[in-house]
C-alpha positions in Angstrom: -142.3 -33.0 -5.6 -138.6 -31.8 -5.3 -136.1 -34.4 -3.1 -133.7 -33.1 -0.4 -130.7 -34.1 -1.1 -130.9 -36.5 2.2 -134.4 -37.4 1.6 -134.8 -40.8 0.9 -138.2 -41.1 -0.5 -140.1 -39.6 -3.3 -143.5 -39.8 -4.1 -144.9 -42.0 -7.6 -148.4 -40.1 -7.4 -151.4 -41.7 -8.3 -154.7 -42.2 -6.6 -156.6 -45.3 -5.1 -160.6 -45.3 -4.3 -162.5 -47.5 -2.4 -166.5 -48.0 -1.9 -167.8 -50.8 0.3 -171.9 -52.2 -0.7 -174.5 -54.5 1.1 -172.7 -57.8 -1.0 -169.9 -56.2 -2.4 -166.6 -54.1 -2.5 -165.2 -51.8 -5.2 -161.2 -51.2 -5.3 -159.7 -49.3 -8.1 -156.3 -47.5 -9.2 -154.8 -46.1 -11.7 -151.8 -47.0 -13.7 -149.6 -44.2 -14.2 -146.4 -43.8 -11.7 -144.3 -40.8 -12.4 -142.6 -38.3 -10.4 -142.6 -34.7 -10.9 -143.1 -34.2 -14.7 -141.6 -37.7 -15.6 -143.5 -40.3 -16.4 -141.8 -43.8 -15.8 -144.7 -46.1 -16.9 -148.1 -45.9 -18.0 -149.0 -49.2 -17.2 -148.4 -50.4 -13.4 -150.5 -52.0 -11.3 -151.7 -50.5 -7.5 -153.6 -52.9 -6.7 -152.1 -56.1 -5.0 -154.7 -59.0 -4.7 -154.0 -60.4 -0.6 -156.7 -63.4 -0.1 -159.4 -64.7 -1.9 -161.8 -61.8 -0.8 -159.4 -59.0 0.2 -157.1 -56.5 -1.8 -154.6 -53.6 -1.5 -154.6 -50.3 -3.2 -151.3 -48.2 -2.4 -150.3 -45.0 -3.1 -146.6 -43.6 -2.6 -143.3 -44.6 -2.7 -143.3 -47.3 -5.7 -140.3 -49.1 -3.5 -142.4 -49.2 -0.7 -145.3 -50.3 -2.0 -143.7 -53.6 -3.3 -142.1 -54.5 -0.2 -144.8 -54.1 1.8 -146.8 -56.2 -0.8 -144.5 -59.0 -0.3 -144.1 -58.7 3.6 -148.0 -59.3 3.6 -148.2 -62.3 1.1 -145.3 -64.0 3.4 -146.9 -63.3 6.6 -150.3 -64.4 4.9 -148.5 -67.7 3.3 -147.9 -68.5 6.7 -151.1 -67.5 8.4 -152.7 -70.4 5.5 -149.6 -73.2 6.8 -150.6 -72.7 10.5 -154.6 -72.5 9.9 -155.3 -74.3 6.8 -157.5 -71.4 5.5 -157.4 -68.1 4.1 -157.0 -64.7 6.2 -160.1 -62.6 6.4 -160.6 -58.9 5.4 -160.7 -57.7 8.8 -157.9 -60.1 9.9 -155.8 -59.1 7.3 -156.6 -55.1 8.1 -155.4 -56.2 11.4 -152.1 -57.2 10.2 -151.4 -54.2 7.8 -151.8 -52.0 10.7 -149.4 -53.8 13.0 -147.1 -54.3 10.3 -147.0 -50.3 9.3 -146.6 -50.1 13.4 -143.8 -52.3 13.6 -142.0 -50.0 10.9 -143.3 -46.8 12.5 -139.6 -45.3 13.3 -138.7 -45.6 9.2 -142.2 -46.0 8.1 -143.1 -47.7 4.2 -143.8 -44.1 2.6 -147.5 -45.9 1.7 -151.2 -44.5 2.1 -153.2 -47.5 1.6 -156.8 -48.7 1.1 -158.1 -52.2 2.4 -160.7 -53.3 0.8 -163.3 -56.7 0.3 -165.8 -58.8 2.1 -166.5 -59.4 5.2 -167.0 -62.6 7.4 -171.2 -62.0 6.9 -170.3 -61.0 3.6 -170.5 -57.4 3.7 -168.5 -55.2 2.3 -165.7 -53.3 4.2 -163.1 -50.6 3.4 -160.2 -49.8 5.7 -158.5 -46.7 5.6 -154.9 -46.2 6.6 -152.1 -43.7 7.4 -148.2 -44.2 6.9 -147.6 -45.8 10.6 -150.7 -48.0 10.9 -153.9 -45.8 12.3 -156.9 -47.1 10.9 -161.0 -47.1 10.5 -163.5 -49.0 9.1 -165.5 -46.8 6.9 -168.1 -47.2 3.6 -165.6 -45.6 1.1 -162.4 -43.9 1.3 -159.8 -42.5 -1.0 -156.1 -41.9 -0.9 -153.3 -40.4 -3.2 -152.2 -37.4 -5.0 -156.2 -37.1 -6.4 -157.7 -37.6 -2.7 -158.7 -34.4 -2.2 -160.3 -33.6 -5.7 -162.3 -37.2 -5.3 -162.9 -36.8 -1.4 -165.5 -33.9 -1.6 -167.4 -35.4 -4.5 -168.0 -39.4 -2.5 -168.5 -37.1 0.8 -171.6 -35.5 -1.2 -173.1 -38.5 -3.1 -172.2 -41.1 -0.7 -172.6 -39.7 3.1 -171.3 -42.3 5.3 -172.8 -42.4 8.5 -170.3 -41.0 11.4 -168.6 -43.6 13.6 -169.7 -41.5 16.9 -173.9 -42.4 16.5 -175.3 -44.7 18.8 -176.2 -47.1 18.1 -173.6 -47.9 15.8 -175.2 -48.1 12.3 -173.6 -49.9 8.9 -170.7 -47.8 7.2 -172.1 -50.1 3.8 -173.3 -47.1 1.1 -176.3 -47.4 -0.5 -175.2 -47.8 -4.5 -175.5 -51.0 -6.1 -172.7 -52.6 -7.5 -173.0 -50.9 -10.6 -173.6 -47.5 -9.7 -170.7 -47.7 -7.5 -168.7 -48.9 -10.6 -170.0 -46.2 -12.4 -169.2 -43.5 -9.5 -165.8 -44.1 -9.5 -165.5 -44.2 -13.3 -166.6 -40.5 -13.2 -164.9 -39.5 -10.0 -161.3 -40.6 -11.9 -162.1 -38.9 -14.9 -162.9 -35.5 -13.0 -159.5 -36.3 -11.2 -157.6 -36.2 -14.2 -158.2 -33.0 -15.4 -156.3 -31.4 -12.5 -154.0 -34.1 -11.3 -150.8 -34.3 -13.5 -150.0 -37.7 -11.2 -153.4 -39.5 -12.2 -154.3 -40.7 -15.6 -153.5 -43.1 -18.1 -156.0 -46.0 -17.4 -158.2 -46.9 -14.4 -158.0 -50.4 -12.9 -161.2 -51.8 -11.1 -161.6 -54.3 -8.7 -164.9 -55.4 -7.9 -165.2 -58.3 -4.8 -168.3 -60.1 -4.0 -169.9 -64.0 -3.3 -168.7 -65.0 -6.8 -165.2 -63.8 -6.5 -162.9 -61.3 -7.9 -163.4 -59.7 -11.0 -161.4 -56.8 -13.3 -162.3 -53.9 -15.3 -160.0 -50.9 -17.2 -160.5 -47.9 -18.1 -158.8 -45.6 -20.2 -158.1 -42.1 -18.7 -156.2 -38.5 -20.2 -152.9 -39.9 -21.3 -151.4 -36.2 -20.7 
C-alpha cells in the first residue's frame, strides 16, 4: 500500500459482503480503516443507510467514500421533493452507476456493494466497479478480504449464471439466519490473513419489517 509521490489516493482496507434471500437482504462491514500498518480508527462505519430499504457498503478511499455518500443522499433528497416517495433499490443502483460514470475521468477510488429489497420484495445485491459497471447478482463481496471471502460464498452459495435461459432468480437459498451466520464466519476466516480487516463486524439485515443492526467483534490485531 506504498503512495507515489503524485498519487492522490490511498486505500483504507477493509472488506464489505453482501447476500440477497427470498424476503430479505444481508449487508455487512467492518469497522477498522487503516492504511499500511497504521490503524486510524477501530470504530468507523462502511455502511451508509440510502432509503428506507436500500444501503451502501464501500470499500476504498475513506475521502471518497463520504463524498460519494453525500452526493447520493442529495440527489435522493431530491428524487423524494419531485416524487413524494422514496427511491427504490434498483432505482437507486441506477443512480450509483451513472453517478460513478459521470466521474469516470477522476473516478471516487470506491468498490461498492448495493444492497436491499426489491419492488416484489425480494432481495437484490448490486455489485460495482470504480467507474460505474454493474450486475445484479445473489451475493457479492468487495475489499481488501474479497478474494479470501469470494471462493468460500462461490462454494456454499452457487449463484446461478446470468447467461441461462430462461433467466432464473440470483436470490440464494439460506434463510435469513443462516445467511447471518455465513457471513459471521466468512469475516472471522478473513481476519486471520487480512491485516486491513478486523476489529468488529457491522450487519445489516433488510426485510418487510425494516432495517435492523447487529456487531460483531473480530481479531483486534
Amino acid at each position: 500500500m506504498a503512495l507515489r509521490g503524485d498519487w492522490v489516493y490511498e486505500n483504507n482496507g477493509g472488506t464489505c459482503v453482501a447476500i440477497a434471500g427470498s424476503d430479505y437482504c444481508v449487508v455487512a462491514a467492518d469497522t477498522r480503516l487503516s492504511v499500511g500498518y497504521s490503524i486510524y480508527t477501530r470504530d468507523y462505519s462502511k455502511i451508509c443507510k440510502l432509503a428506507d430499504k436500500c444501503v451502501l457498503a464501500s470499500s476504498g478511499f475513506q475521502g471518497d467514500m463520504k463524498a460519494l455518500q453525500k452526493n447520493l443522499a442529495a440527489k435522493h433528497l431530491i428524487y423524494q421533493h419531485q416524487h413524494n416517495k422514496q427511491m427504490s433499490c434498483p432505482a437507486m443502483a441506477r443512480l450509483l452507476s451513472n453517478t460513478l460514470y459521470y466521474k469516470r475521468f477522476f473516478p471516487y477510488y470506491t468498490f461498492n456493494i448495493l444492497g436491499g429489497l426489491d419492488n416484489e420484495g425480494k432481495g437484490c445485491v448490486y455489485s460495482y466497479d470504480a467507474v460505474g459497471s454493474y450486475e445484479r447478482t445473489g451475493y457479492s463481496c468487495q475489499g481488501t478480504g474479497g478474494n479470501l471471502i469470494t471462493p468460500v460464498l462461490d462454494n456454499q452459495l452457487k449463484s446461478p449464471s446470468p447467461l441461462l435461459l430462461p433467466s432464473r432468480d440470483a436470490v440464494t437459498p439460506l434463510s435469513e439466519s443462516e445467511a447471518v451466520d455465513l457471513v459471521k464466519d466468512v469475516f472471522a476466516s478473513a481476519t486471520e490473513r487480512d491485516i486491513y480487516t478486523g476489529d468488529k463486524l457491522e450487519i445489516i439485515i433488510v426485510n418487510a419489517t425494516g432495517i435492523r443492526q447487529e456487531f460483531l467483534d473480530l481479531r483486534k490485531d
